[in-house]
VOGU-3710 file (C-alpha; in Angstrom, 3 decimals, decimal comma):
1> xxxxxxxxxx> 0,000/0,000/0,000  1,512/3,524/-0,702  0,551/7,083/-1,061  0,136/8,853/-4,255  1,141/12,542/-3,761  -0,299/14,502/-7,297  2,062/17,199/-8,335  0,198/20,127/-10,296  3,261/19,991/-13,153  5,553/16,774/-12,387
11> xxxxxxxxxx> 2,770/14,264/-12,304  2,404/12,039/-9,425  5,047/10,401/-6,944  4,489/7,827/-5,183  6,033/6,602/-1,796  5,315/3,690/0,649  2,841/4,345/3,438  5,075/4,286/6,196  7,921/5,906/4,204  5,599/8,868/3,563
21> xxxxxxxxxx> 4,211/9,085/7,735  8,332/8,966/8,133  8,504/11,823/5,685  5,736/14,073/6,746  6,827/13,883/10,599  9,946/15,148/9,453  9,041/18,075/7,097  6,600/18,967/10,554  9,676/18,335/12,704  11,803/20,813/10,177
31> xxxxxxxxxx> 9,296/23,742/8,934  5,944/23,611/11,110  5,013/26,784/9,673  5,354/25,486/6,139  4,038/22,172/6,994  1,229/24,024/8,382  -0,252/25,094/5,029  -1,734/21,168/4,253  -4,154/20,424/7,132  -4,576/16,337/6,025
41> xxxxxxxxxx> -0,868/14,925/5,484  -1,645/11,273/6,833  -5,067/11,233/4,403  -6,067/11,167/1,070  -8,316/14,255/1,371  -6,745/15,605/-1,722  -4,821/18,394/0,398  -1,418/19,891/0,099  0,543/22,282/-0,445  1,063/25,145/-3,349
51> xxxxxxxxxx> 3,814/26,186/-5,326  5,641/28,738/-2,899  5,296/26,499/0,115  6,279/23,146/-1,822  9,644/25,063/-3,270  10,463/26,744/-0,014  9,321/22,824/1,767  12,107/21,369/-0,436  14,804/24,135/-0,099  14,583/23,534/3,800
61> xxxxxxxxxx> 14,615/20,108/3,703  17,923/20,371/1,433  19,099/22,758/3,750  19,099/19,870/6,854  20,344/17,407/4,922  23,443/19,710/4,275  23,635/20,237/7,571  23,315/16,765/9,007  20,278/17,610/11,149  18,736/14,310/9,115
71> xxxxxxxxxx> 21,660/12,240/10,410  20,821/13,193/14,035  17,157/13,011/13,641  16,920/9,939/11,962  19,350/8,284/14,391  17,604/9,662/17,203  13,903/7,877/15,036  16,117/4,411/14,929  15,354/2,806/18,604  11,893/4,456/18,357
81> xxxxxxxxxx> 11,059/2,119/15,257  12,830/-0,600/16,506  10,475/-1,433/19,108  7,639/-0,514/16,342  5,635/-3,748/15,113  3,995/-1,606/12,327  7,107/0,463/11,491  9,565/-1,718/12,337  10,019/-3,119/8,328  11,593/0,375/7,436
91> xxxxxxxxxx> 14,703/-0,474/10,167  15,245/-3,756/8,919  17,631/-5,181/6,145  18,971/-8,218/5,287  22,671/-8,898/4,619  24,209/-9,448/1,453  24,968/-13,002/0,789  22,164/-14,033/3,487  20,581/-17,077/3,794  17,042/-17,800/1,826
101> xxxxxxxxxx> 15,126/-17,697/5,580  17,280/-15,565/7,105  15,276/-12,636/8,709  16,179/-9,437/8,549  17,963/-7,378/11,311  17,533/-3,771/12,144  20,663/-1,847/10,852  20,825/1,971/11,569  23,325/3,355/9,123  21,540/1,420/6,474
111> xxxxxxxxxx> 18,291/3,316/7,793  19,743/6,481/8,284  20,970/6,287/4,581  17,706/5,038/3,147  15,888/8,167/5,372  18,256/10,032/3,396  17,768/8,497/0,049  13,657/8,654/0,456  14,305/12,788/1,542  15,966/13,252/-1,472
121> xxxxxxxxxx> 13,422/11,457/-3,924  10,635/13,946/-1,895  12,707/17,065/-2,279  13,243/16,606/-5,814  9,906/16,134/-6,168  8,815/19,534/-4,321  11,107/21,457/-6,280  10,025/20,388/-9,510  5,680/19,467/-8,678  5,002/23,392/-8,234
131> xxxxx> 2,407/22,360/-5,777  0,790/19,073/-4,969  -2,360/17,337/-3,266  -2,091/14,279/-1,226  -4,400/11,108/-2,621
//
């Protein structure tokens, strides 16, 4: 299950559910008074955000990934979704080379970097979607 976020010029991008939760609490964490201009960010009310506040969104979100604020959040999110049944699956990889059965085992630079890697798929979105509503 995902969520399809509708850009008004770039088409739509779409992002697993609990990526996108993972995504949102950080753009609230980062800019609340950005964030503030889509009232329905865990729905599919068809809300969002408009051109201004989706550019400046993405420019801010750049802006802590430049300055490692995502590296600190993100390893301070780690232990919380550890000991998450339902969000658990975004903290846990399997090894290269593993065993068919093997389960996978929470790794936190290879969540931090995937954190990163999902921020940088949504920023690049914002900059370009010059606006977007949330299905």
């Amino acid at each position: 299950m995902g969520v399809d976020v509708v850009g008004n010029r770039s088409g739509w991008w779409r992002v697993g559910q609990y990526w996108w939760h993972t995504l949102a609490d950080y753009s609230h964490h980062i800019v609340p008074t950005i964030t503030a201009g889509c009232r329905y960010w865990y729905s599919s009310d068809e809300d969002g955000l408009d051109a201004d506040q989706a550019r400046k969104l993405g420019i801010e979100l750049q802006r802590s990934i430049d300055d490692c604020r995502i590296d600190e959040y993100a390893r301070q999110l780690f232990p919380v979704l550890v000991n998450d049944k339902q969000f658990r699956c975004l903290v846990e990889f399997q090894d290269d080379g593993a065993e068919l059965f093997e389960l996978p085992k929470p790794d936190e630079r290879r969540f931090v970097d995937e954190f990163i890697s999902q921020m940088q798929r949504y920023i690049e979105f914002l900059l370009s979607c010059e606006g977007f509503r949330i299905q």
